[in-house]
Biopython code that builds the backbone (N, CA, C, O; Angstrom):
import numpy as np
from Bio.PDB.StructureBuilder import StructureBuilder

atoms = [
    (1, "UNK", "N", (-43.048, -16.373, -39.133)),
    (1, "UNK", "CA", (-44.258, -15.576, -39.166)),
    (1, "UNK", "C", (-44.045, -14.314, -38.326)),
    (1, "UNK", "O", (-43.311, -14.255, -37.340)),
    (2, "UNK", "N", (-44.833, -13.229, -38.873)),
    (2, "UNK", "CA", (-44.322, -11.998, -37.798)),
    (2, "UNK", "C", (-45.734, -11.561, -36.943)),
    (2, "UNK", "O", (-46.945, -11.753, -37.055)),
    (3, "UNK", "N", (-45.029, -11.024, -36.244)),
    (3, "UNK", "CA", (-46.756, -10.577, -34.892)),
    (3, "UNK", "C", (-46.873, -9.515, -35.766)),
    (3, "UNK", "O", (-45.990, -8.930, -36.394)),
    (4, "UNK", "N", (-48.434, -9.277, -35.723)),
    (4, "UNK", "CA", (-49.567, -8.195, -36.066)),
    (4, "UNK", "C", (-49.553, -7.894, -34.990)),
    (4, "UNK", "O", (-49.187, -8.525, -33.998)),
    (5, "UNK", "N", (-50.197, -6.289, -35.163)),
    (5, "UNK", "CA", (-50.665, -5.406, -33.657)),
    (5, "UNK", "C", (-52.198, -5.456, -33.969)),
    (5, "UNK", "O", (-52.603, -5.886, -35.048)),
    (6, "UNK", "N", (-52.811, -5.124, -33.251)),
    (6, "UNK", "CA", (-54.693, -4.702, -33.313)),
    (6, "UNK", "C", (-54.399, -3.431, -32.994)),
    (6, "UNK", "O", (-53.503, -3.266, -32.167)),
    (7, "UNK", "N", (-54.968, -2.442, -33.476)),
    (7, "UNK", "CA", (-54.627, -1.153, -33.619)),
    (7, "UNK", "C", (-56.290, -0.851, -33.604)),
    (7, "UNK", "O", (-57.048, -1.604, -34.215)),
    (8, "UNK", "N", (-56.701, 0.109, -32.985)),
    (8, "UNK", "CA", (-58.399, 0.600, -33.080)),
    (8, "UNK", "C", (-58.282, 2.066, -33.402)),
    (8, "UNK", "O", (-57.281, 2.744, -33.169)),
    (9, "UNK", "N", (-59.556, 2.554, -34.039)),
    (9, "UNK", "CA", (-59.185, 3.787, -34.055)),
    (9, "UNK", "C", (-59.220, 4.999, -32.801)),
    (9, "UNK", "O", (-60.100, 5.141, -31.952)),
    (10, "UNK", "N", (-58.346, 5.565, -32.929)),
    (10, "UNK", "CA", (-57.944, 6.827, -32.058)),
    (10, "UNK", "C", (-56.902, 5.732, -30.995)),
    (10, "UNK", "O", (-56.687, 5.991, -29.811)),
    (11, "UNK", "N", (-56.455, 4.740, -31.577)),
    (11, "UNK", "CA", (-55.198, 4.661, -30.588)),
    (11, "UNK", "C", (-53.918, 5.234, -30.934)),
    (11, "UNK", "O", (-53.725, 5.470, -32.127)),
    (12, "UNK", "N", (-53.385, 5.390, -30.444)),
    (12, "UNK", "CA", (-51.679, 5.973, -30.521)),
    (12, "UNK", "C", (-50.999, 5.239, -31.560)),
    (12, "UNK", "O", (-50.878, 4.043, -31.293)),
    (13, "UNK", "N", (-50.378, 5.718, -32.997)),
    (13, "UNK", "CA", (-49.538, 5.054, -33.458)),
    (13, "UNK", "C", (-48.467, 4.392, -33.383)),
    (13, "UNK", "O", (-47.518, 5.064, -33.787)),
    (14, "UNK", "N", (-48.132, 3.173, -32.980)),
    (14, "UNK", "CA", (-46.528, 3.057, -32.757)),
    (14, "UNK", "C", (-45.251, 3.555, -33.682)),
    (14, "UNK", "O", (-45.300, 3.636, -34.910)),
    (15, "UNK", "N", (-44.240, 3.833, -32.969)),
    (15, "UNK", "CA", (-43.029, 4.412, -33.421)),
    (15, "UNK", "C", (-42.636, 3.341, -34.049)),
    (15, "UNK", "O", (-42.613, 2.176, -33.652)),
    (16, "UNK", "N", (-42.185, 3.997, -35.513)),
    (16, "UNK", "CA", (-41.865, 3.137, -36.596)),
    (16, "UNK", "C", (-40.869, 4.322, -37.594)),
    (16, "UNK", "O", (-41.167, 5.501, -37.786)),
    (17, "UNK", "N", (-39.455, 3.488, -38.206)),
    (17, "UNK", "CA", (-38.733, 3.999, -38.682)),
    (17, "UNK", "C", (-38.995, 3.399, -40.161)),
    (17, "UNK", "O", (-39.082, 2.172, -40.123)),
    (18, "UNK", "N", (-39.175, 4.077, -41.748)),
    (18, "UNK", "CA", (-38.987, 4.197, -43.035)),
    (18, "UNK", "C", (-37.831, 4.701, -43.331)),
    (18, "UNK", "O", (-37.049, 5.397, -42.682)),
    (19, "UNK", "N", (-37.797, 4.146, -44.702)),
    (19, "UNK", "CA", (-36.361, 5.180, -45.736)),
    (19, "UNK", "C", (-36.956, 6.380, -46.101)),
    (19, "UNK", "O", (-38.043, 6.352, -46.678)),
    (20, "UNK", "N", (-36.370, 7.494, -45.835)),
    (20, "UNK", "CA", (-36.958, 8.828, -46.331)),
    (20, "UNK", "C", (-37.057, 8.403, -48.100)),
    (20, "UNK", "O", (-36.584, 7.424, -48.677)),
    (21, "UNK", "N", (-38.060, 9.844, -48.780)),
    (21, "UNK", "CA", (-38.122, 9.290, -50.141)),
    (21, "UNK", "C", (-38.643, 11.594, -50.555)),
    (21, "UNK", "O", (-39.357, 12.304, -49.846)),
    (22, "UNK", "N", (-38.047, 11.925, -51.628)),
    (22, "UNK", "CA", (-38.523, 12.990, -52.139)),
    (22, "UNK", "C", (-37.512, 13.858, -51.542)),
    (22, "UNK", "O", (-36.542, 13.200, -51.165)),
    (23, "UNK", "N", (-37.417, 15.010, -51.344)),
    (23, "UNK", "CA", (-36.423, 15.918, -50.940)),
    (23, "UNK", "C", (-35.505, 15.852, -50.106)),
    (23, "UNK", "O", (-34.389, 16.366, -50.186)),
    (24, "UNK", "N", (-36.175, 14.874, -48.823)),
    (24, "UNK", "CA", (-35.660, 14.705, -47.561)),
    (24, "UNK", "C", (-34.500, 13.028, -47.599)),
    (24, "UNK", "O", (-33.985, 12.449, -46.643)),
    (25, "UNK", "N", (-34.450, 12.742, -48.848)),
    (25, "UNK", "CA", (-34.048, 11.442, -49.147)),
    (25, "UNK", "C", (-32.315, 11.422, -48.960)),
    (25, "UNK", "O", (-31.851, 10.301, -48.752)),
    (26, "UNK", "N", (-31.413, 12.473, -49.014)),
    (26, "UNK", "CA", (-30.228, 12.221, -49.184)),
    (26, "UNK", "C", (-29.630, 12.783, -49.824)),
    (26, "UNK", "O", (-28.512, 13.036, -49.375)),
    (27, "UNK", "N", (-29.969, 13.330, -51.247)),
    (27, "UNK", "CA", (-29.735, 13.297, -52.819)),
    (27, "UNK", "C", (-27.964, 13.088, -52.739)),
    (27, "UNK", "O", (-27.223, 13.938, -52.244)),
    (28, "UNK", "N", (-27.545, 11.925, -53.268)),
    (28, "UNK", "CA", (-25.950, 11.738, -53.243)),
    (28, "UNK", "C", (-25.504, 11.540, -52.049)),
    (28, "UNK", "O", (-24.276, 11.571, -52.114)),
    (29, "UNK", "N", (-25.841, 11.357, -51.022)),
    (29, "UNK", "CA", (-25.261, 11.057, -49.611)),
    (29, "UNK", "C", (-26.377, 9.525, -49.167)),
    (29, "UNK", "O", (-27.275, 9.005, -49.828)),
    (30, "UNK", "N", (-25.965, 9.262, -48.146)),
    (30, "UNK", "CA", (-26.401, 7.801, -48.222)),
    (30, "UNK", "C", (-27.657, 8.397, -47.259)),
    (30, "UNK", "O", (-27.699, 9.446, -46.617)),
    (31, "UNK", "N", (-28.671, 7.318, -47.408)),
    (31, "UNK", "CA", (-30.225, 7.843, -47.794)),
    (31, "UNK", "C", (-30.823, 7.697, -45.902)),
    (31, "UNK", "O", (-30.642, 7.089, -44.847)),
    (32, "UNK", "N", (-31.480, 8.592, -46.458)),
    (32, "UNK", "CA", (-31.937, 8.722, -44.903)),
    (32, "UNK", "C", (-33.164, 8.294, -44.081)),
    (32, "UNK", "O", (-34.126, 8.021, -44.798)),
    (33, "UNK", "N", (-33.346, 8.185, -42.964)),
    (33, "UNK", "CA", (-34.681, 7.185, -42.254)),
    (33, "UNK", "C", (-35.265, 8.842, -41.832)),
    (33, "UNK", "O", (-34.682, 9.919, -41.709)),
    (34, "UNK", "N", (-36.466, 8.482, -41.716)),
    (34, "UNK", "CA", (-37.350, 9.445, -40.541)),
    (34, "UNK", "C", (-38.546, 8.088, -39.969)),
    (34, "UNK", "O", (-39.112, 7.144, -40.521)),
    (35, "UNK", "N", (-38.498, 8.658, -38.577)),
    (35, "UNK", "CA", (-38.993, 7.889, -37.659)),
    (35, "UNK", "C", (-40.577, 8.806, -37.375)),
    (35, "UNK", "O", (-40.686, 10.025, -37.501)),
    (36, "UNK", "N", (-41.520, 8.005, -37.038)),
    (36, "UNK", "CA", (-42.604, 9.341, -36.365)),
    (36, "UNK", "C", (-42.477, 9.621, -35.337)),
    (36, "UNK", "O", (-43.474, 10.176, -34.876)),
    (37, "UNK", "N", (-41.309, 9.457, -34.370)),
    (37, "UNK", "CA", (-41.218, 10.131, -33.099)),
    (37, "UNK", "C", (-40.731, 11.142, -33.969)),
    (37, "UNK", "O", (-41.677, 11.902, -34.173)),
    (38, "UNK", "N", (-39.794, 11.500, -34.539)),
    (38, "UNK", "CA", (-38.763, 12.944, -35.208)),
    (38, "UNK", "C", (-40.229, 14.061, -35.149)),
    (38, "UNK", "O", (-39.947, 15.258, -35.196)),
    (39, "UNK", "N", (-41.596, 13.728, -35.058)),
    (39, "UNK", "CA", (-42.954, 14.721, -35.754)),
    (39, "UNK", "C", (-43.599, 15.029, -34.120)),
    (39, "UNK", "O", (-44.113, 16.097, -33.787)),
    (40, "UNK", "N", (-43.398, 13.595, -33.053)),
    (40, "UNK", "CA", (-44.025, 13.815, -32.189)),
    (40, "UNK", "C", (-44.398, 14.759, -31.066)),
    (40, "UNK", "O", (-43.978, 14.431, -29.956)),
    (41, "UNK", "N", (-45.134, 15.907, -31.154)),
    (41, "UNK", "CA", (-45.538, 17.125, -30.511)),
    (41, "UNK", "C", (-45.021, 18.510, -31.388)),
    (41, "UNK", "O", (-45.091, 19.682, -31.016)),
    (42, "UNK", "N", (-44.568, 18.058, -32.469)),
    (42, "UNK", "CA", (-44.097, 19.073, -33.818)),
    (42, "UNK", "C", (-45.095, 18.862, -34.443)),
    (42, "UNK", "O", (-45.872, 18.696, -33.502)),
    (43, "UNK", "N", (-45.724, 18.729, -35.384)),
    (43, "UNK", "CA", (-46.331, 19.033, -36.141)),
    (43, "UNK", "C", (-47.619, 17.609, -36.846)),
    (43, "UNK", "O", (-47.247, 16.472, -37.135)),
    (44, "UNK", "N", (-48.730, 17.994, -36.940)),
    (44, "UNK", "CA", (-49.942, 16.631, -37.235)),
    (44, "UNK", "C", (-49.152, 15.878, -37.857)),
    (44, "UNK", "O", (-48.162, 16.225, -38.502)),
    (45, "UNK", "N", (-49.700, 14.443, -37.629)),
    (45, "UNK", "CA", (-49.262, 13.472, -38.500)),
    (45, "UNK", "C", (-50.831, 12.876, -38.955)),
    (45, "UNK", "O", (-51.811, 13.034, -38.227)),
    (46, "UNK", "N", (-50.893, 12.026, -40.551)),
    (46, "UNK", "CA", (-52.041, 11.358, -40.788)),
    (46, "UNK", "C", (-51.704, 10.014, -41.307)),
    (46, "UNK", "O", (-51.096, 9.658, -42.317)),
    (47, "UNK", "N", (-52.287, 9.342, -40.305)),
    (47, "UNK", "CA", (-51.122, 8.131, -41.511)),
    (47, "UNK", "C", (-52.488, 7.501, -41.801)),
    (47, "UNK", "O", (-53.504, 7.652, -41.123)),
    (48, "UNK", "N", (-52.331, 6.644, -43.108)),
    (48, "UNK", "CA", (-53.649, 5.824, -44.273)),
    (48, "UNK", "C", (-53.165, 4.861, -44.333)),
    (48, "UNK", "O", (-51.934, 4.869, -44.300)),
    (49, "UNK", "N", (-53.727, 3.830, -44.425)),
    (49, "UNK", "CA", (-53.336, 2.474, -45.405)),
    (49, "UNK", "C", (-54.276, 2.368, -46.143)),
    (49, "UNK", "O", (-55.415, 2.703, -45.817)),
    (50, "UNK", "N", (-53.840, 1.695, -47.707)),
    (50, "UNK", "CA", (-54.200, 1.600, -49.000)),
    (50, "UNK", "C", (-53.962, 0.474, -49.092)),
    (50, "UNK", "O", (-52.908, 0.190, -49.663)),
    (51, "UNK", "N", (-55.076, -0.956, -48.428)),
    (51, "UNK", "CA", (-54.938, -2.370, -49.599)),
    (51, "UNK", "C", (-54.693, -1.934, -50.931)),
    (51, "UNK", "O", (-55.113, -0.865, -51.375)),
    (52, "UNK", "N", (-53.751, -3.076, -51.813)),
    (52, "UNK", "CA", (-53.537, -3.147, -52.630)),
    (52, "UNK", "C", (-53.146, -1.965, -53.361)),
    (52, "UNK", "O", (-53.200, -2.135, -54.578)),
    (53, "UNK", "N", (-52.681, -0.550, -52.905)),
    (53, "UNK", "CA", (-52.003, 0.683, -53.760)),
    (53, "UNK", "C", (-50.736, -0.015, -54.615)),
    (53, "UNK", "O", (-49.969, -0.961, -54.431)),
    (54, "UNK", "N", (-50.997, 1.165, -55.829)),
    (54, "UNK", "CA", (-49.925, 0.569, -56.707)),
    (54, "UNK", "C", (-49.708, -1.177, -57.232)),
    (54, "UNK", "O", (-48.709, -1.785, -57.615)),
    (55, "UNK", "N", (-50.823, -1.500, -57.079)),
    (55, "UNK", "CA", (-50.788, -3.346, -57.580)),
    (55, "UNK", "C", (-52.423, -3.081, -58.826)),
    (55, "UNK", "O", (-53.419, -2.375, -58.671)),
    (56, "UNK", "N", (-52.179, -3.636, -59.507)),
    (56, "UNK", "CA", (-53.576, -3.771, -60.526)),
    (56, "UNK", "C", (-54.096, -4.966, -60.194)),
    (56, "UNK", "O", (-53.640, -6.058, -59.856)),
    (57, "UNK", "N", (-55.315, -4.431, -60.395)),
    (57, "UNK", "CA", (-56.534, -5.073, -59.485)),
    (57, "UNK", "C", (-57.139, -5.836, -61.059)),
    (57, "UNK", "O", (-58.152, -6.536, -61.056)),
]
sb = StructureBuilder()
sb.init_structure("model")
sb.init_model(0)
sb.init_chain("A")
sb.init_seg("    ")
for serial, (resi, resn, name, xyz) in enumerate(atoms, 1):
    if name == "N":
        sb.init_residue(resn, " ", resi, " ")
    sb.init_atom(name, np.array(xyz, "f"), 0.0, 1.0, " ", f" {name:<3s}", serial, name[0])
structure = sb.get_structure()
């Protein structure tokens, strides 16, 4: 089983690394991560979650 965080709003996002995806992805070279520290004091970040995106309801 994995730990959940409780997250409220206006707390600090934790630093978390994804596979890049769209321009920033690699194209032919092996594929690349961006982390949200790489944004932190550069430029807004907004992050959303979407139950169920991309699944038919």
């Amino acid at each position: 089983m994995r730990a959940t965080m409780q997250l409220k709003v206006g707390d600090p996002a934790p630093d978390f690394t994804l596979p890049a995806t769209g321009d920033t992805a690699g194209k032919g070279q092996p594929q690349k991560s961006i982390s949200l520290s790489d944004y932190k004091g550069k430029k807004n970040v907004v992050l959303a979650f979407v139950p169920a995106a991309f699944t038919p309801v």
